[in-house]
C-alpha atoms as one frame of an Amber mdcrd trajectory, in Angstrom:
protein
 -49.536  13.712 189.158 -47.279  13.782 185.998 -47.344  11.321 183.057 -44.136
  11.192 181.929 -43.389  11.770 178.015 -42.294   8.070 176.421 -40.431   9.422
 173.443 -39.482   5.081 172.405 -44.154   4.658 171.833 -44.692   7.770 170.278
 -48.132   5.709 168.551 -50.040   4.268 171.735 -53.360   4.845 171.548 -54.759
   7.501 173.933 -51.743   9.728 173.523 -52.864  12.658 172.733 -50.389  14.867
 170.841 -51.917  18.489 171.589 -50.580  20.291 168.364 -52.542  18.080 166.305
 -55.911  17.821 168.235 -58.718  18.263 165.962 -61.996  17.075 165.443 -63.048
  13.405 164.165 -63.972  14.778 160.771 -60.893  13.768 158.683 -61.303  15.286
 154.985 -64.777  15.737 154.754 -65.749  12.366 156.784 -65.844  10.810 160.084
 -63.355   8.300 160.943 -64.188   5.378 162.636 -61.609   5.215 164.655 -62.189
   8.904 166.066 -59.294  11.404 166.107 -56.745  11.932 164.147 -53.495  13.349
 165.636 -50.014  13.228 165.613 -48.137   9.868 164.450 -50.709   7.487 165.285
 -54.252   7.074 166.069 -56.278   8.823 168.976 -58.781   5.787 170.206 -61.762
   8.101 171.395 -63.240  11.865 170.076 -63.792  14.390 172.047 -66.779  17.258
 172.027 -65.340  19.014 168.648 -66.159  22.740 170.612 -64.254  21.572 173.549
 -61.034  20.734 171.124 -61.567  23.767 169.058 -61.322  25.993 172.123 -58.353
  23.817 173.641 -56.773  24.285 170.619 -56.615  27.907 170.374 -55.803  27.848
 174.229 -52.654  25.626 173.854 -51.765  27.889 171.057 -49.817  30.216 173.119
 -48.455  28.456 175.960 -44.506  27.245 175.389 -43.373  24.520 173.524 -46.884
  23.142 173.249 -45.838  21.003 170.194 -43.659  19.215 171.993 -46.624  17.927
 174.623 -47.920  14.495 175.064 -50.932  14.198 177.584 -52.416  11.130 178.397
 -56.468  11.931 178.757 -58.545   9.371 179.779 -62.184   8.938 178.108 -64.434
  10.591 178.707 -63.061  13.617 178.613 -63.853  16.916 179.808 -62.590  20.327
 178.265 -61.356  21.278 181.623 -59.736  17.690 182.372 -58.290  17.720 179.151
 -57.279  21.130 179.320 -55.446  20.598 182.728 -53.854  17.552 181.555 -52.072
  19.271 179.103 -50.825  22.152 180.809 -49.988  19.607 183.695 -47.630  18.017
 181.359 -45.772  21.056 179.389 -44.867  22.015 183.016 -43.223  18.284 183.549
 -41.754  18.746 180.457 -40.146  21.685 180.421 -38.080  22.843 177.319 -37.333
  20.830 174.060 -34.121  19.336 174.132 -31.913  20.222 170.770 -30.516  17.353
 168.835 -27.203  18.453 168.977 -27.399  18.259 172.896 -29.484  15.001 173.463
 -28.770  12.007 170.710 -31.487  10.129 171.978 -34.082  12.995 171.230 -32.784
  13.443 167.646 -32.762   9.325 167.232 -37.028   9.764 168.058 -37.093  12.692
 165.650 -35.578  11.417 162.976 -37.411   7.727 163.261 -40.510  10.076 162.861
 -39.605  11.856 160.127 -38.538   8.177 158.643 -42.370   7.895 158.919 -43.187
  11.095 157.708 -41.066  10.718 154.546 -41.282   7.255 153.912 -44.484   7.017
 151.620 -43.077   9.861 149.145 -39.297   8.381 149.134 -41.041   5.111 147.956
 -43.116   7.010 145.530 -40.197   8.800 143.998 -38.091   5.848 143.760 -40.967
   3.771 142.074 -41.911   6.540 139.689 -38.226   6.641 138.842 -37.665   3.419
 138.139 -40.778   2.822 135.981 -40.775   5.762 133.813 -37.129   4.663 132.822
 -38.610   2.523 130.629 -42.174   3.311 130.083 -42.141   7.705 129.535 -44.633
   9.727 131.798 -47.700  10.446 129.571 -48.807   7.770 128.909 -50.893   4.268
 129.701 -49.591   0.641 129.330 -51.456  -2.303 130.043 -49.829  -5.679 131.640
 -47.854  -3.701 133.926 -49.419  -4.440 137.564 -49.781  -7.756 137.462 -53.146
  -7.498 136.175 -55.050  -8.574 132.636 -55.334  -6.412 130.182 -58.292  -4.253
 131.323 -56.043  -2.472 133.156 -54.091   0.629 132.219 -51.648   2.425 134.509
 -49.156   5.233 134.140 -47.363   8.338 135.555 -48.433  11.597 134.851 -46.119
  14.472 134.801 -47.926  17.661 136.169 -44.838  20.226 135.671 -44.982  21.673
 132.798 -48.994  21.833 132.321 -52.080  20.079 133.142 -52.590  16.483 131.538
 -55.981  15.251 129.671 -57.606  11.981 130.149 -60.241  10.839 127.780 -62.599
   8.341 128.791 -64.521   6.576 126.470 -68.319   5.911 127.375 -68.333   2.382
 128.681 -72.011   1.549 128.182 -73.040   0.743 131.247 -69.858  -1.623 131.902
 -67.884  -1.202 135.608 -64.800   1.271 135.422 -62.605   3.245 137.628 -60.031
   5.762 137.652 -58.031   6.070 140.588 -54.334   8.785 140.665 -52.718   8.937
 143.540 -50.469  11.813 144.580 -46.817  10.784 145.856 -47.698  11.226 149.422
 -50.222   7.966 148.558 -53.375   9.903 148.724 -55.789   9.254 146.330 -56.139
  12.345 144.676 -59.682  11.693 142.515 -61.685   8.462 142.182 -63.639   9.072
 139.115 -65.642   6.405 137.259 -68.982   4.053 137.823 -69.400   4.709 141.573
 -68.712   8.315 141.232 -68.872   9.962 138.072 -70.788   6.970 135.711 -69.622
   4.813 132.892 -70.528   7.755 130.079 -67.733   9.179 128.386 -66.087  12.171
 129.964 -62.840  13.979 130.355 -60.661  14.856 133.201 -57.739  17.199 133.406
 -55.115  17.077 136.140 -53.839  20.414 137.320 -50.762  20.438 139.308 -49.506
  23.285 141.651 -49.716  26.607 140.823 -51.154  26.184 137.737 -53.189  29.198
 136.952 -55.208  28.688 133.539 -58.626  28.038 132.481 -60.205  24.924 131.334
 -62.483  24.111 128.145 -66.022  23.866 129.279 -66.825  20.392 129.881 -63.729
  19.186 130.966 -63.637  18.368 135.142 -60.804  19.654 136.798 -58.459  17.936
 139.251 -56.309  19.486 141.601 -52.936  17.826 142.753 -50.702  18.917 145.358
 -48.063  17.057 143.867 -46.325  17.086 140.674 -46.649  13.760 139.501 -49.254
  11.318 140.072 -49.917   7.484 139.349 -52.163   6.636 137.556 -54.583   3.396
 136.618 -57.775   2.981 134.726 -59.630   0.102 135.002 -62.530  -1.414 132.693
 -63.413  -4.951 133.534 -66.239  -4.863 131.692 -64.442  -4.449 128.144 -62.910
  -7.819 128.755 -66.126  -9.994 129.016 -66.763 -10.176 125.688 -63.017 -11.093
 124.579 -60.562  -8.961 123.084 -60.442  -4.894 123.951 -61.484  -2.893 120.801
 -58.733  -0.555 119.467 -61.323   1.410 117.223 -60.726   5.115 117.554 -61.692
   6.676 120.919 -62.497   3.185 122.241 -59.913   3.226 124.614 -58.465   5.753
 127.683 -56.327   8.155 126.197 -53.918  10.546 127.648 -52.767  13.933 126.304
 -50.583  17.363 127.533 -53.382  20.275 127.640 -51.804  21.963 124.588 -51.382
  19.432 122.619 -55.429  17.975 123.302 -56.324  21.712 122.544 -54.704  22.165
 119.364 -54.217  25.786 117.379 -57.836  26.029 117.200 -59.733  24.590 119.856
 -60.077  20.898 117.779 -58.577  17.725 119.585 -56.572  15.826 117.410 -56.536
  12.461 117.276 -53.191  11.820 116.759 -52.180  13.497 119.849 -52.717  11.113
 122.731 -51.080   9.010 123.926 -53.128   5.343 123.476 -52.695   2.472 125.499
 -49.881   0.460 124.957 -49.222  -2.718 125.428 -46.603  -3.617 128.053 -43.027
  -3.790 128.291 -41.398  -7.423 126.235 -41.799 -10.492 128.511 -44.792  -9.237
 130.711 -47.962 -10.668 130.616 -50.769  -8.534 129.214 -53.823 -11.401 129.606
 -54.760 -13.606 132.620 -54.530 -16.796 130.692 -51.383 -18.271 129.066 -51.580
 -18.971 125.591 -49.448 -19.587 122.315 -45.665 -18.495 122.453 -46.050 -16.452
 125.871 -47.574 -20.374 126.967 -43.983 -22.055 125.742 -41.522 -19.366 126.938
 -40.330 -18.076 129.906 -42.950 -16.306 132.130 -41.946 -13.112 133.459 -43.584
 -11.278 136.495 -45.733  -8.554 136.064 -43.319  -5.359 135.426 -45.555  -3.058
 137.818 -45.456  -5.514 140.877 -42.157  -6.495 140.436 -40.867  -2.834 140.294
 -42.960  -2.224 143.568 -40.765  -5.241 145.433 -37.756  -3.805 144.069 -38.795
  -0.445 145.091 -39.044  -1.238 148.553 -36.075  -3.356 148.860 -33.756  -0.027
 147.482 -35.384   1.842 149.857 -34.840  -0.627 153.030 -31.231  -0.259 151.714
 -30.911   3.285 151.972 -28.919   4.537 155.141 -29.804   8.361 156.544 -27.986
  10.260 154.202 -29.428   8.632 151.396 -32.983   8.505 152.918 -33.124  11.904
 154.122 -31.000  13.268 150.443 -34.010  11.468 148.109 -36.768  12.569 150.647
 -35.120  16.335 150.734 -34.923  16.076 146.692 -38.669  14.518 146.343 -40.016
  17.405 148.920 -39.192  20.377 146.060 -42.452  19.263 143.526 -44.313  17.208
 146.181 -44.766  19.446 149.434 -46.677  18.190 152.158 -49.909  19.485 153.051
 -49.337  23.155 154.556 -51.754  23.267 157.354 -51.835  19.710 157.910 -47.794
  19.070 158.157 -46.376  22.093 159.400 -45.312  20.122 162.874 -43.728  17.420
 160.661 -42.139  20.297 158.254 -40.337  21.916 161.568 -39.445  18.589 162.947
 -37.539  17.813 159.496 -36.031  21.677 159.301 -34.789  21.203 163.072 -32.925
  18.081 161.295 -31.026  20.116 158.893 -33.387  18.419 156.195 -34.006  21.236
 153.651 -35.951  20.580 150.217 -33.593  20.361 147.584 -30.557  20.225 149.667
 -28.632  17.642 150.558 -27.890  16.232 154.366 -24.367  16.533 156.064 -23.943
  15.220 159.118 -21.431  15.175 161.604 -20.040  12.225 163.274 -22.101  12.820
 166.297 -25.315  12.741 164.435 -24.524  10.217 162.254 -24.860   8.198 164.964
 -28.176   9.544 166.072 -29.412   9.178 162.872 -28.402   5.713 162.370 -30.401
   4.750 165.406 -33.013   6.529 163.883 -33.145   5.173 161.258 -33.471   1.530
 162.843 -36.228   2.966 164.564 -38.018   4.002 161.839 -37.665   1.193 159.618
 -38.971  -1.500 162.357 -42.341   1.122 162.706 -42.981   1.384 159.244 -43.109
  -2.213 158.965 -45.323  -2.737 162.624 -48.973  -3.220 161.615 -51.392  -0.758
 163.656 -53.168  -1.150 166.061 -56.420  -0.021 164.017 -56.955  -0.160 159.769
 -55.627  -3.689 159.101 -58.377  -5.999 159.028 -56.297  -9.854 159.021 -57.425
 -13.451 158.481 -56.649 -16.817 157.403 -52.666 -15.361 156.672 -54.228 -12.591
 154.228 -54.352  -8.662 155.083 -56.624  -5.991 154.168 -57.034  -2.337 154.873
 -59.975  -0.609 156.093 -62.231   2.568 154.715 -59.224   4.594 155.769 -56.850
   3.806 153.335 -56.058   6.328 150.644 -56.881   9.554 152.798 -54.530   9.307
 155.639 -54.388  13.180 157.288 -52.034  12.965 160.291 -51.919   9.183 160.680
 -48.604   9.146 158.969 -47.728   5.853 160.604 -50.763   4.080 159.119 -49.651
   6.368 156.057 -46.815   4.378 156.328 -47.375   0.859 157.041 -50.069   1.090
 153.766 -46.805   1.819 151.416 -44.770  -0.877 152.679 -47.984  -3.073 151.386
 -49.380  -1.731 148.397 -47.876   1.612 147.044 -50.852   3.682 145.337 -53.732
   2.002 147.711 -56.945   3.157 146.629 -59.918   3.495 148.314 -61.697   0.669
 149.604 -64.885   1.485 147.939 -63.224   1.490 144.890 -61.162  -1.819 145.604
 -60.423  -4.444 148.344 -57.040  -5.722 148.251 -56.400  -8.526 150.156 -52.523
  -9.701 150.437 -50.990 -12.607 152.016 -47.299 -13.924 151.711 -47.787 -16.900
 154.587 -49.945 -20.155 154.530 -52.311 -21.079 157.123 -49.958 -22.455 159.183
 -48.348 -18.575 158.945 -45.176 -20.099 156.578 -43.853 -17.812 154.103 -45.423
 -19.075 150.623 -43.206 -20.636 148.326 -42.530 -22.036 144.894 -40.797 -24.759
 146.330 -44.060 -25.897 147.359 -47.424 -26.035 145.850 -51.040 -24.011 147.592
 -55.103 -25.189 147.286 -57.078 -22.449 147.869 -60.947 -23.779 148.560 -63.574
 -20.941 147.516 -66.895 -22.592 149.188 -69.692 -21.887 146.778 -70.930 -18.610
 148.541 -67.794 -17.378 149.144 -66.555 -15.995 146.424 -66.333 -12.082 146.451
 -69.221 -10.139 145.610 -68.269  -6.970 143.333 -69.773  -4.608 140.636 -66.101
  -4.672 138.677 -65.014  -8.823 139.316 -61.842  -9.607 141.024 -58.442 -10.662
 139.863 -55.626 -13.022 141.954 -52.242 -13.148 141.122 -48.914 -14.352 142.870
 -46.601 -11.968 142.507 -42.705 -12.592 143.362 -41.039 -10.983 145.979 -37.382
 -12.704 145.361 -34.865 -10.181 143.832 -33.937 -12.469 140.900 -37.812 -12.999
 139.708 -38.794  -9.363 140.556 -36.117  -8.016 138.257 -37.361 -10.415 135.379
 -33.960 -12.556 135.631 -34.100 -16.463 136.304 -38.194 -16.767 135.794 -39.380
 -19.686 135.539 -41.263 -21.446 132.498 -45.189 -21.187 133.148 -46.916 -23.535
 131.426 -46.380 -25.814 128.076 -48.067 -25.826 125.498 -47.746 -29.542 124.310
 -49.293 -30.059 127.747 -52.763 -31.841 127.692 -55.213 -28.980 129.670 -52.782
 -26.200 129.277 -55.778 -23.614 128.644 -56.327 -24.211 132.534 -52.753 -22.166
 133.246 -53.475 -18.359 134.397 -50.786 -15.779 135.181 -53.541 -13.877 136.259
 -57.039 -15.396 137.026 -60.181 -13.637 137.476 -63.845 -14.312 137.641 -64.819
 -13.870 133.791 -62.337 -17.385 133.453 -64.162 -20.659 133.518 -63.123 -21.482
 136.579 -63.873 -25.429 137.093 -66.267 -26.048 140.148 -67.136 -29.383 142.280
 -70.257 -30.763 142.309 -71.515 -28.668 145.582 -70.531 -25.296 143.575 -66.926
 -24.753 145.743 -63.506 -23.829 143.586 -60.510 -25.000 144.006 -57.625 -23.082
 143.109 -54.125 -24.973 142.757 -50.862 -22.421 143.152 -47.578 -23.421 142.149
 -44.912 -22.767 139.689 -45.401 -26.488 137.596 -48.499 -27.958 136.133 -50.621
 -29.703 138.570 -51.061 -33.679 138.310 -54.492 -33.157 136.299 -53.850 -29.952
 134.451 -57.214 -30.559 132.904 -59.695 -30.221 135.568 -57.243 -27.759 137.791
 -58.041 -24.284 138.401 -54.364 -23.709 137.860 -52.604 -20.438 139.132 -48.943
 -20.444 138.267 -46.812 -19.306 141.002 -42.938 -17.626 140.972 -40.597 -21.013
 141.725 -38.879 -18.347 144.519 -40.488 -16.398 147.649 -43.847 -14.569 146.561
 -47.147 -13.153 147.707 -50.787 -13.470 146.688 -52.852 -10.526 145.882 -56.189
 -10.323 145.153 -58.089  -7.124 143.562 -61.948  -6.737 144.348 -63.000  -3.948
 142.109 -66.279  -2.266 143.893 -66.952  -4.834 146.638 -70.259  -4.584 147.805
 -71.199  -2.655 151.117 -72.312  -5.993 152.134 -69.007  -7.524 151.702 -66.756
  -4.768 153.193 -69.020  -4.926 156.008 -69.538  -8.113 156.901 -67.075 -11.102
 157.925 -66.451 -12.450 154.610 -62.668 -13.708 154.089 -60.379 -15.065 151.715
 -59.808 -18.318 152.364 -56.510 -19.521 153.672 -53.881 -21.419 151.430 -53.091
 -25.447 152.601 -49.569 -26.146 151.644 -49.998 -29.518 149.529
């Protein structure tokens, strides 16, 4: 009997793609979930001897990276290994693009997948570093208070410094991620301490020596996002800006000097955000009587991801072909995907033609693609109450470029879920898109409020073109109001949150001041579409583990 090869589900689980079979051990670590392979995820693993020597079997029979066997579990090494061959001889040879449209279509929705994370990641690094230069940290820029710096670092011409002031003891992380959305070093309290210490990011081919004392970190990629975070500095009030009190960044040369000294003069300190962004979590003085703009960072994410939905093949596969030339994929790892895109005529650093034929291909393709990127998997989404969360997975993806995927069209620049839980939701609990037209309770019972080393932040960020560009915001609070200290762009858990009298929050979400602004936990929402995020920095094992939720929003 002959499975046949269903080229329209390339991700169901228990399709096994035999180029990429390979043991559970993804990076260093075990997934959960058990293989990794191909576009999707493999729902069972295998004796890793068995797929080692299955591997190097299938290595030289024809066209063997075309196969799709459907194994059942258990497995045997001769079952699976007769399975296989059973279905390269149903097969038979690959089909070109040119000859079968339908073929190409599948090809190209899976290099959609493929490329989609880094397109995303070149447009976003684009459009912030055209107003805030590469090099440096700003804080207020990711809808976050001001314990948070982030910025993009520019590999290219020679490794960049970080300097890391000792905390004392206080939480902090630093997470980069590479433009494929791994995270390419988590640094900080859970791994490195809260001391002082300095970091250097290498990118490719970089061949120098560092100063002693100064950890290295490789990136595959050229550029990398960046973000520092230090809760702790904001419990007692205001950040200090004493020398060396604060993350710096700095080009190797220039933190060297002529003689081996570090200047101070040549990093780059934090700054404070773009003009109309908020830098604090609670409104106050002019920023309370003006116009409240989004977050820059968030809002640049939305827009991000709206220019890229827009993009048709030629300017999809042009920006991914451009973005390939100082961020290429993973040898070893992506060589199937690499040949997939070269059979497409998709060359780094050359632009796509396309005939009329293949335009139409690629069109449907593209359609394809676009409607999987956005499908949540099967496995690595944890969901409840309308929000959305992403397992240990996220932020070292291997193969699993559709989970890859799926994460970007979320949260760009995920990190690690030991590091931080994001939750999302953009629907209420009766699954309606959330609003500004309406106004959102959100009932923390007294134990259920997220249990961290770092705190947690929540913030509504818009998702409406108008808002997300900064044009049309709404005002967020007055000061002249009785109980306007209650309004927070961004609220976390050093605010004095009001409680009942059985120790439960309630958290009130919308766009004007509630009917008792003095006793309101009062979030201030966008007045158009938007979503909620909330930021658990280093949830407890407990937490991650267990069934604790968010709680769901009531529509008032």
């Amino acid at each position: 009997m002959c499975w046949p090869i269903d080229k329209s589900q390339p991700h169901v689980n228990n399709l096994v793609a035999v180029h990429s079979l390979q043991p559970a051990e993804d990076h260093g670590r075990r997934s959960q979930h058990g293989v990794r392979g191909g576009m999707g995820r493999i729902g069972w693993s295998a004796n890793n001897k068995y797929e080692a020597i299955l591997m190097m079997q299938l290595k030289s029979l024809p066209h063997a990276s075309r196969v799709v066997a459907r194994v059942p579990t258990p497995v045997s090494y001769c079952g699976a290994l007769a399975a296989a061959v059973l279905a390269i001889g149903c097969a038979g040879p690959p089909t070109s693009g040119a000859s079968n449209a339908g073929w190409t279509a599948t090809e190209v929705a899976d290099s959609y997948v493929f490329g989609y994370p880094l397109v995303v990641m070149d447009v976003l690094r684009e459009a912030q570093t055209a107003t805030r230069p590469v090099n440096q940290l700003y804080t207020g820029t990711s809808g976050e208070p001001g314990f948070v710096s982030s910025g993009w670092l520019d590999l290219g011409p020679e490794p960049v410094v970080l300097s890391l002031p000792d905390a004392h003891g206080h939480y902090t992380l630093v997470q980069a991620n590479d433009m494929w959305t791994n995270v390419a070093v988590s640094a900080g309290t859970r791994t490195t301490g809260s001391r002082a210490q300095t970091i250097a990011f290498v990118g490719p081919g970089w061949m120098g020596s560092l100063p002693p004392g100064v950890a290295r970190v490789d990136s595959s990629t050229r550029y990398l996002m960046l973000r520092v975070v230090e809760p702790g500095v904001a419990r007692g009030g205001t950040r200090s800006h004493k020398p060396n009190a604060t993350p710096r960044v700095a080009p190797l040369t220039a933190w060297l000097g002529k003689h081996g000294a570090v200047p101070s003069s040549v990093f780059a300190r934090v700054s404070p955000s773009p003009a109309g962004t908020s830098t604090g979590s609670r409104m106050a003085g002019s920023a309370a009587r003006g116009a409240w703009r989004p977050a820059d960072d968030g809002s640049t994410v939305a827009a991000a991801l709206a220019r890229v939905d827009q993009m048709n093949a030629q300017a999809f596969f042009t920006r991914l072909s451009a973005a390939l030339v100082d961020s290429p994929p993973v040898a070893d790892t992506d060589d199937h995907a690499l040949q997939m895109l070269k059979q497409l005529g998709i060359v780094p650093g050359q632009s796509l033609a396309l005939s009329p034929v293949s335009a139409k291909a690629f069109a449907a393709g593209i359609e394809q693609g676009t409607a999987r990127v956005r499908s949540v998997p099967p496995n690595g989404v944890v969901a409840a109450n309308g929000w959305r969360w992403f397992d240990d997975d996220a932020g070292s993806y291997g193969q699993d470029y559709a989970y890859r995927a799926y994460v970007a069209t979320v949260m760009p620049g995920a990190g690690l879920t030991e590091d931080v839980l994001t939750p999302v939701a953009d629907v209420d609990r009766d699954n309606r898109p959330l609003s500004g037209k309406n106004g959102y309770m959100m009932h923390f019972a007294r134990n259920q409020l997220p249990v961290s080393a770092g705190g947690w932040t929540l913030v509504a960020e818009p998702l409406d073109d108008d808002e997300a560009s900064g044009v049309g915001a709404s005002s967020r609070g007055d000061a002249r109001r009785p109980g306007w200290r209650n309004c927070h762009v961004v609220l976390t858990d050093r605010d004095h949150l009001v409680r009942s009298r059985d120790g439960a929050i309630d958290i009130t979400v919308q766009p004007t001041a509630p009917a008792r602004p003095a006793t309101a936990n009062w979030l201030v929402s966008p007045t158009g579409r938007f979503r909620m995020v909330m930021r658990i920095y280093g949830p407890s094992s407990v937490m991650r583990r267990s069934n604790w939720r968010p709680p769901a929003l009531d529509r008032q």
